[in-house]
C-alpha positions in Angstrom: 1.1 4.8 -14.8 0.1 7.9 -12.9 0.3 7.4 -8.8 -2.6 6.8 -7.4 -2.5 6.5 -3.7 -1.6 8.4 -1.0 0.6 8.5 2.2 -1.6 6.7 4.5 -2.9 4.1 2.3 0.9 3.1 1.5 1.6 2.9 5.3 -1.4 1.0 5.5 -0.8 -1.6 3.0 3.4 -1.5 4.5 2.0 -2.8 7.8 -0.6 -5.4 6.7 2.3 -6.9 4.5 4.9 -7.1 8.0 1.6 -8.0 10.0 1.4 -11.1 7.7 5.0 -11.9 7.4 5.6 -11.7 11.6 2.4 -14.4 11.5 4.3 -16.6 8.8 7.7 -16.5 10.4 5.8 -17.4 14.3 4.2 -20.7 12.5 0.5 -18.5 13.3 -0.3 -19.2 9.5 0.9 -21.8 7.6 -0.4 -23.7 4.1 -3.2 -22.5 2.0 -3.5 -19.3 4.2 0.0 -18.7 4.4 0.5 -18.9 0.5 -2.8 -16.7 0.1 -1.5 -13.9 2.2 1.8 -14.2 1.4 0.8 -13.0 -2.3 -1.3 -10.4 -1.2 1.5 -9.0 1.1 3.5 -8.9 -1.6 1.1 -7.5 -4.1 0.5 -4.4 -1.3 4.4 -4.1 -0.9 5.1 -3.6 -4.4 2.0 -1.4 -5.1 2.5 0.8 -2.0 6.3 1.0 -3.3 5.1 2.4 -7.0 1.9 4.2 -5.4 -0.3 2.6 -8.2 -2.9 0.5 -7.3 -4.2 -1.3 -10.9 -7.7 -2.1 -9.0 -8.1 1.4 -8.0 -7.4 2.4 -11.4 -10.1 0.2 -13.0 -12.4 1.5 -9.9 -11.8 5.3 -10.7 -10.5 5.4 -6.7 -7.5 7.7 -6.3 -6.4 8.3 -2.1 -3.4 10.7 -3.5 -3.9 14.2 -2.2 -3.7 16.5 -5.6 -3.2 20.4 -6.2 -2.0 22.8 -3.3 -3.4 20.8 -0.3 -0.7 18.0 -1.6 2.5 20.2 -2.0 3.8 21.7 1.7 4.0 25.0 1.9 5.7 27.6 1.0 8.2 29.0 3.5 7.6 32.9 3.6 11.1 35.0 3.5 
């Protein structure tokens, strides 16, 4: 299971997940919608916590910087 998404699209997924829980917990969404979104905020919790997206993979979609633009650099002596 080789991480697949980057910084942002965790962060992204992390607030859509709270965005949907505030709505639930103020009564904004409730039944069908709420159970709906309620799984997909937890599916985007738990991939953005692993940073593997199993549709991505299937897609061939990676957001995850790679090589030297990924690591920081270097601090020079």
């Amino acid at each position: 299971m080789k991480a697949n998404m980057g910084l942002v699209d965790r962060v992204v997924r992390a607030v859509l997940a709270i965005v949907v829980a505030v709505l639930y917990l103020t009564g904004v969404i409730h039944g069908t919608l709420a159970l709906i979104l309620g799984i997909v905020a937890i599916v985007f919790l738990v991939t953005g916590l692993v940073s593997f997206c199993p549709l991505y993979r299937l897609l061939g979609i990676s957001t995850r910087l790679e090589g030297p633009a990924a690591a920081p650099a270097a601090p020079k002596p």
